[in-house]
C-alpha atoms as one frame of an Amber mdcrd trajectory, in Angstrom:
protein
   0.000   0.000   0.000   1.087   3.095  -0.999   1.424   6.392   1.452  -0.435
   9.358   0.817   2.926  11.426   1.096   4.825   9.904  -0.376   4.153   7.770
  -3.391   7.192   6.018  -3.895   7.464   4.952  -0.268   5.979   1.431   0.400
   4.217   0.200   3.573   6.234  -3.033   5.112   4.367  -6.174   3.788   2.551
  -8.166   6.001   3.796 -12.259   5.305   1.649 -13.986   8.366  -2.022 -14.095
   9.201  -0.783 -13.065  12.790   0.666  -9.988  11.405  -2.253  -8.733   9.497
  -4.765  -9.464  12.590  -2.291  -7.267  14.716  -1.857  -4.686  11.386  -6.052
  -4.884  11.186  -6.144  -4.505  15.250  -3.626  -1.408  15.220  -5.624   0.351
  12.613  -9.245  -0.443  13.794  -7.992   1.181  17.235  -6.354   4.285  15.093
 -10.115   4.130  13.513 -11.886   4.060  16.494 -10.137   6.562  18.417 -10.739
   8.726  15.729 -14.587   8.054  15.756 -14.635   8.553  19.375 -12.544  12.174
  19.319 -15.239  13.009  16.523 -18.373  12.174  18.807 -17.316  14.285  21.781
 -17.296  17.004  19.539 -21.006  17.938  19.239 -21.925  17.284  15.853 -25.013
  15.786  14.583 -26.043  12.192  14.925 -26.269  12.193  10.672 -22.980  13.876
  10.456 -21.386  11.319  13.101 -22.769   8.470  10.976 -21.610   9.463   7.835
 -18.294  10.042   9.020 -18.176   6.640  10.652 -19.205   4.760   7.661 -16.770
   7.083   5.329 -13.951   6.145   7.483 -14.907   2.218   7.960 -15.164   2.039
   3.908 -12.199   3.865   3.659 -10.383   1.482   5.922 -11.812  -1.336   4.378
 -10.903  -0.166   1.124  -7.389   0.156   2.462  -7.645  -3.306   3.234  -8.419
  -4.463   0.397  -6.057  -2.372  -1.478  -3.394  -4.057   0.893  -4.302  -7.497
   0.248  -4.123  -6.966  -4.016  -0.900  -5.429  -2.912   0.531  -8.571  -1.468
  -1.258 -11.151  -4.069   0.414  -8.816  -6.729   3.582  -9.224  -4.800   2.871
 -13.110  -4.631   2.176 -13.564  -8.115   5.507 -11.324  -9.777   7.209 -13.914
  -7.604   5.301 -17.352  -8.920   5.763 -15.460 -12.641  10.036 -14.662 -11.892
  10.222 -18.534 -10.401   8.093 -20.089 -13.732  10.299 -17.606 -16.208  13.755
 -18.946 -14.413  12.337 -22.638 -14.460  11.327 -22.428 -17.730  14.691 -20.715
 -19.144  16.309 -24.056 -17.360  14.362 -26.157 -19.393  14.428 -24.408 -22.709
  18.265 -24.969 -21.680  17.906 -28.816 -21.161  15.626 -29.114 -24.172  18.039
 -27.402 -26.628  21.102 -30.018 -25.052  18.696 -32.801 -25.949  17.878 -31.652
 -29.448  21.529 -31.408 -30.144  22.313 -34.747 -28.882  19.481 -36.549 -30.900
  20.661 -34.406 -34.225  23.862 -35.487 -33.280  23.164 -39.000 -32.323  20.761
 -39.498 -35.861  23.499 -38.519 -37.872  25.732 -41.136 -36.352  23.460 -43.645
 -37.288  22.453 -42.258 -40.698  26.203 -42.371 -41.312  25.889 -45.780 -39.477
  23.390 -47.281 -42.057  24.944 -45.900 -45.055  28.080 -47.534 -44.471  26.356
 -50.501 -43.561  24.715 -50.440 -46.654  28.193 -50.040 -48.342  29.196 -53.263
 -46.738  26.414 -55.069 -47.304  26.832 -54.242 -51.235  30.022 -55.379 -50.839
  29.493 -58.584 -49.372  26.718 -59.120 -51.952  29.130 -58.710 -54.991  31.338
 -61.151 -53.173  28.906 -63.539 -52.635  27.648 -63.095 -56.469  31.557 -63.258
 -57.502  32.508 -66.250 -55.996  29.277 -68.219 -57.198  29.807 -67.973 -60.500
C-alpha cells in the first residue's frame, strides 16, 4: 500500500495471518479513536454516521487495497520462479535436441556404411558363385 505522502514509499508487507490481525487490530484502534474524538465534539447524529461509515469504507478499502498489494507481490514472484524454471528447461531441451541431431546422424552415417558393406558382401557372394 502506498502512502499518501509519499508515493514512492511502500508500507512493510505483512507475510503472516498473525501480522495482518495485529496490522487490522492497530488500525481499527487508530479508527476508532478517531470516531470517538469526533463524537465528543457535538456534531449531529447524521454527520457522526456518515463520518463513521466514510472512514470504515475507507479502511476497508485500504484493506483491500493491501491485500491486491501482497497477491500482486505473490504472483511477480510465482511469474520470476516459472520464467527462471522455464529458461532451465528451454536450456535442457536445446542439449537434448543437439544430442538426438547429433546422435541421428551417427546412425544415418551408421546405415549408409552398412549399406556399403552389405553391397560389398553381396558382390562377393555373387563373384565367388559364378
Amino acid at each position: 500500500m502506498r502512502h499518501a505522502d509519499n508515493p514512492e514509499r511502500l508500507v512493510e508487507r505483512v507475510d503472516t495471518p498473525d501480522n495482518m490481525v495485529e496490522h487490522e487490530a492497530s488500525s481499527m484502534w487508530r479508527l476508532h479513536s478517531s470516531v470517538k474524538s469526533m463524537e465528543q465534539v457535538e456534531y449531529s447524529d447524521s454527520l457522526v454516521d456518515h463520518v463513521k461509515n466514510s472512514s470504515s469504507s475507507k479502511f476497508e478499502e485500504e484493506l483491500v487495497i493491501q491485500r491486491l498489494e501482497i497477491t500482486k507481490g505473490e504472483l511477480q514472484q510465482r511469474v520470476e520462479e516459472e520464467v527462471r524454471g522455464n529458461a532451465i528447461l528451454q536450456t535442457s531441451l536445446e542439449r537434448r535436441k543437439q544430442t538426438l541431431q547429433k546422435w541421428r546422424l551417427e546412425l544415418e552415417q551408421d546405415v549408409t556404411s552398412l549399406k556399403k558393406q552389405l553391397q560389398v558382401e553381396m558382390d562377393l557372394r555373387a563373384a565367388l558363385k559364378v
